[in-house]
N, C-alpha and C positions, 0 to 999 in steps of 0.2 A: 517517622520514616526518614531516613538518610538520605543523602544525594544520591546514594549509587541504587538504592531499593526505588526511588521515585523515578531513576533513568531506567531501571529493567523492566519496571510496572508501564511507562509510556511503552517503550519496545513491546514491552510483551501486548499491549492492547493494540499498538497502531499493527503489526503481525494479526492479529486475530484480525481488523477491517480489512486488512488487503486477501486474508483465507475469502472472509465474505464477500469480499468485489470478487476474486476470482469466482467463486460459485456462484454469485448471480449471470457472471459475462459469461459462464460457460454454460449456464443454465439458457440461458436467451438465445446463445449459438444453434444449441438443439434444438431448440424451437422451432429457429423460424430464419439459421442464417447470419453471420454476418459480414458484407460484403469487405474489401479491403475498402473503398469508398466513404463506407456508412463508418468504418472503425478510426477513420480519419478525420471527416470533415461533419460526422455528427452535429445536427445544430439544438437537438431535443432528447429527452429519456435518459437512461443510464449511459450509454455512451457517450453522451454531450462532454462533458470533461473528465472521461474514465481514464483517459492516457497523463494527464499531467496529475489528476489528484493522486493516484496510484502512484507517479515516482517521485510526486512528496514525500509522500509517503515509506517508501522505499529509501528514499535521501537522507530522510531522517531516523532512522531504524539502522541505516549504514554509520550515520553520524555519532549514533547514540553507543554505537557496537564499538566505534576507535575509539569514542570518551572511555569506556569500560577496561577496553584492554590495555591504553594508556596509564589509567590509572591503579590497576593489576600492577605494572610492570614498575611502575615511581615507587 
């Protein structure tokens, strides 16, 4: 596998867990709610560090998109 197949394969898997966090947070909303309160200051459950693992996450799928197009463009 190449550099640029192992950066689309990372992309493309860390994309699919942020589908999954979205569908669980929005699955839980229906449920039962979620306060701005609870979506901030969480200390337990899937919201305890839903906000920062997700824009790792995000951070790095952005990161991985400039490596790509940079290296398109060289």
């Amino acid at each position: 596998m190449s550099d640029r197949e192992a950066m689309q394969a990372e992309r493309d898997r860390l994309v699919q867990e942020m589908i999954e966090m979205q569908k669980q947070f929005i699955a839980r909303e229906r449920e039962r709610g979620i306060s701005p309160k609870e979506y901030f200051t969480a200390t337990d459950g899937m919201l305890k560090d839903y906000r920062s693992i997700y824009m790792d996450k995000a951070m790095r799928v952005s990161e991985i998109s400039r490596q790509l197009i940079a290296d398109t463009k060289a």
